[in-house]
C-alpha positions as YAML, in Angstrom:
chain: A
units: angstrom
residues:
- id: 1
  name: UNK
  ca: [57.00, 138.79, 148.30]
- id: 2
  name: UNK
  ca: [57.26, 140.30, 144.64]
- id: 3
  name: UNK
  ca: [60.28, 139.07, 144.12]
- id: 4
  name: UNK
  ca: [58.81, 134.63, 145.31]
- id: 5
  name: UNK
  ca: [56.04, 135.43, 142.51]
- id: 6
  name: UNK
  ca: [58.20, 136.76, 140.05]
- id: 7
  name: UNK
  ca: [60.23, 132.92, 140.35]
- id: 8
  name: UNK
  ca: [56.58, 131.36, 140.54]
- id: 9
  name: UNK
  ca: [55.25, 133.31, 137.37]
- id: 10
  name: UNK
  ca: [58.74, 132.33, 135.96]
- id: 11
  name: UNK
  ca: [58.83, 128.87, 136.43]
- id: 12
  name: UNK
  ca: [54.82, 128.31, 135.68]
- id: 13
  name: UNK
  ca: [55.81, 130.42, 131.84]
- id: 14
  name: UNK
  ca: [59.30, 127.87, 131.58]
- id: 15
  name: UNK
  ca: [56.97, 124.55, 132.32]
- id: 16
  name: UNK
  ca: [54.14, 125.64, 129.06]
- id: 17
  name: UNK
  ca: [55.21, 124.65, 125.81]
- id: 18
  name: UNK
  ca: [55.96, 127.19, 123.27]
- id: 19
  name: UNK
  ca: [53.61, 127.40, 120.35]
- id: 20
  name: UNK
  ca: [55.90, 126.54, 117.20]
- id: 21
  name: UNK
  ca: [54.52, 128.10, 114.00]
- id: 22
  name: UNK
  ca: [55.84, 125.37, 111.65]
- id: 23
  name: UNK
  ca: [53.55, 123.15, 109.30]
- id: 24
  name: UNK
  ca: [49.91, 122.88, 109.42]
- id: 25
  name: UNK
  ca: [48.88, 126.14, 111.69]
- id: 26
  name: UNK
  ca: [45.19, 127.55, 112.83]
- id: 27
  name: UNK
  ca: [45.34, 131.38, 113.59]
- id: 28
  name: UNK
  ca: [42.86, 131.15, 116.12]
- id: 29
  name: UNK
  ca: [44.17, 127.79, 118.17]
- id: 30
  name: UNK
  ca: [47.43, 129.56, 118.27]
- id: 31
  name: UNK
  ca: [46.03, 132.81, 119.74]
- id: 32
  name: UNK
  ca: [43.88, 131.06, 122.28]
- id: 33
  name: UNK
  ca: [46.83, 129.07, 123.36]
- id: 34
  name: UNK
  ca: [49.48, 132.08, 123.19]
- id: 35
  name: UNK
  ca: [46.08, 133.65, 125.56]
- id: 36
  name: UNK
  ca: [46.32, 130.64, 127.84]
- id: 37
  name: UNK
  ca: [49.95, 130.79, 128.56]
- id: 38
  name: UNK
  ca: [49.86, 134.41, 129.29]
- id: 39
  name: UNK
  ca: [46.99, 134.09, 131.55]
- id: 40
  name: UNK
  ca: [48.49, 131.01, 133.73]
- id: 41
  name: UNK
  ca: [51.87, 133.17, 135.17]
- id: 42
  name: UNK
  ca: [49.51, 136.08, 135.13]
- id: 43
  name: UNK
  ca: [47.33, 134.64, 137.72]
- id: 44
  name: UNK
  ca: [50.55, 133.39, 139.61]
- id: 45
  name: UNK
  ca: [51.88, 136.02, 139.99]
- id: 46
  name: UNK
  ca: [49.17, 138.02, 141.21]
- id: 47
  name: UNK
  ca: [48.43, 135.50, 143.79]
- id: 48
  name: UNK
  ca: [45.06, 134.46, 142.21]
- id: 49
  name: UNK
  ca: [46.62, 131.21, 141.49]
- id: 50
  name: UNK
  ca: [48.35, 128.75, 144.06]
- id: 51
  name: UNK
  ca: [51.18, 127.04, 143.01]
- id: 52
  name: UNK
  ca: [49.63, 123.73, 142.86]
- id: 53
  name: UNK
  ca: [46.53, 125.33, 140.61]
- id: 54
  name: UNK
  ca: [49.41, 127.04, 138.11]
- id: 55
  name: UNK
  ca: [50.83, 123.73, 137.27]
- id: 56
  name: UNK
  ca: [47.54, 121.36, 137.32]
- id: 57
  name: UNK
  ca: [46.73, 124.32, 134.56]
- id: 58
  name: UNK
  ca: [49.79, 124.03, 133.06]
- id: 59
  name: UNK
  ca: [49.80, 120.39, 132.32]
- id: 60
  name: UNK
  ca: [46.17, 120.79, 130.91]
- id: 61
  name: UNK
  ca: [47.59, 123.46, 128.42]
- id: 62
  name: UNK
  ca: [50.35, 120.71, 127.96]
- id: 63
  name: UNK
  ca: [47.81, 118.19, 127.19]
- id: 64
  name: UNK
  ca: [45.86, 120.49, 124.78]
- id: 65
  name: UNK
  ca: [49.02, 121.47, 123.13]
- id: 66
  name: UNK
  ca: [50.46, 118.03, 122.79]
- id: 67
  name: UNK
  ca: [46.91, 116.70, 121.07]
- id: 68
  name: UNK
  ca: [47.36, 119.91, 118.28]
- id: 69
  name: UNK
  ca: [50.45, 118.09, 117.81]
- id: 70
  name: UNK
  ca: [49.17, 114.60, 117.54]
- id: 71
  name: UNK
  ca: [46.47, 116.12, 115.08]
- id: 72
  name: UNK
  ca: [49.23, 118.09, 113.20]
- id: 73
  name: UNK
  ca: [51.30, 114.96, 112.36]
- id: 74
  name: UNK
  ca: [49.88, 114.26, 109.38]
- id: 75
  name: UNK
  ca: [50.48, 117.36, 107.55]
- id: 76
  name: UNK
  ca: [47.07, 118.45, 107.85]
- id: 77
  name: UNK
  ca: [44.02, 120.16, 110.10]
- id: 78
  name: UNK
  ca: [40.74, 118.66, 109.65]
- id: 79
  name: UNK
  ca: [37.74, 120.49, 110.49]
- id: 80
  name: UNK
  ca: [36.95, 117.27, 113.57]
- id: 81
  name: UNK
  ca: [40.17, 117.94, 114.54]
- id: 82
  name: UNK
  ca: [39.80, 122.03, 114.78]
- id: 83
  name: UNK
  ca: [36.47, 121.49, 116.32]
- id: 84
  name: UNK
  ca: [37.72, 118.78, 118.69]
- id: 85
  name: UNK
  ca: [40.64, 122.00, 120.08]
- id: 86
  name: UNK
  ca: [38.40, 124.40, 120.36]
- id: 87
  name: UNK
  ca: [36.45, 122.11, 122.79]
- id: 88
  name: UNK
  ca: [39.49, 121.83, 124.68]
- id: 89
  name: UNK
  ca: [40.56, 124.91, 124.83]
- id: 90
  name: UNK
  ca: [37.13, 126.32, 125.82]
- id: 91
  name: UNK
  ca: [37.55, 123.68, 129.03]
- id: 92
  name: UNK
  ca: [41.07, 124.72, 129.69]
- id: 93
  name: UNK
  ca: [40.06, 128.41, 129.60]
- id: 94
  name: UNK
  ca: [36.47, 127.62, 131.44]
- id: 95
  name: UNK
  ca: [39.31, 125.83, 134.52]
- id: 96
  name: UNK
  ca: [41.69, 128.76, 134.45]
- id: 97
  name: UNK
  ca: [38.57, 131.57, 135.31]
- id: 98
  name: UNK
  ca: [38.10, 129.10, 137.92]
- id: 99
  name: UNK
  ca: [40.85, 128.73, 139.32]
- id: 100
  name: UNK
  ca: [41.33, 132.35, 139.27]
- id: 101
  name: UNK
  ca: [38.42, 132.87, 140.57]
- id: 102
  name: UNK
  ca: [38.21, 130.44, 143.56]
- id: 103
  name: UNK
  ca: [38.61, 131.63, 147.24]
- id: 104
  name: UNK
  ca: [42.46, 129.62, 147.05]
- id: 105
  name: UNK
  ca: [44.89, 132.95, 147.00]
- id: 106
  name: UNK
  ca: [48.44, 132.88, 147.44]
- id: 107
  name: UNK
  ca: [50.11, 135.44, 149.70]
...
């Protein structure tokens, strides 16, 4: 049992993107997102998360992460653009609670 969440918590931590601190960075996008990714395989792995929620959540942190990207490109942050990540991080985190917090459970 400890040993099929350890590979699910595994795999859900391999399939987020790693937060690069290179160019254009915002201290407190990067912790939220280093906060997201540490809360996804810790919900796995304590069975608060089915499989199928840890990777829906997963591809939203992708999503978020790929749009800091998109709004990186250019060499700078603006404050629309900051603004417009925090939105969707506060989403992404709002899902994960409830996903955490649904009756789903894996044993």
């Amino acid at each position: 049992m400890r040993l099929t969440n350890s590979i699910v918590a595994s795999a859900v931590a391999a399939s987020l993107p790693v937060v690069a601190f290179a160019g254009v960075r915002d201290p407190g996008l990067d912790h939220r997102q280093a906060s997201h990714q540490a809360r996804i395989p810790q919900g796995a792995s304590a069975g608060e998360l089915t499989r199928g929620e840890a990777h829906g959540l997963a591809a939203e942190q992708r999503h978020v992460w790929r749009e800091d990207r998109a709004h990186e490109s250019d060499g700078k942050l603006t404050q629309d653009e900051r603004k417009d990540l925090h939105g969707d991080l506060s989403v992404a985190s709002r899902s994960i609670y409830a996903e955490k917090h649904d009756a789903e459970r894996r044993y």
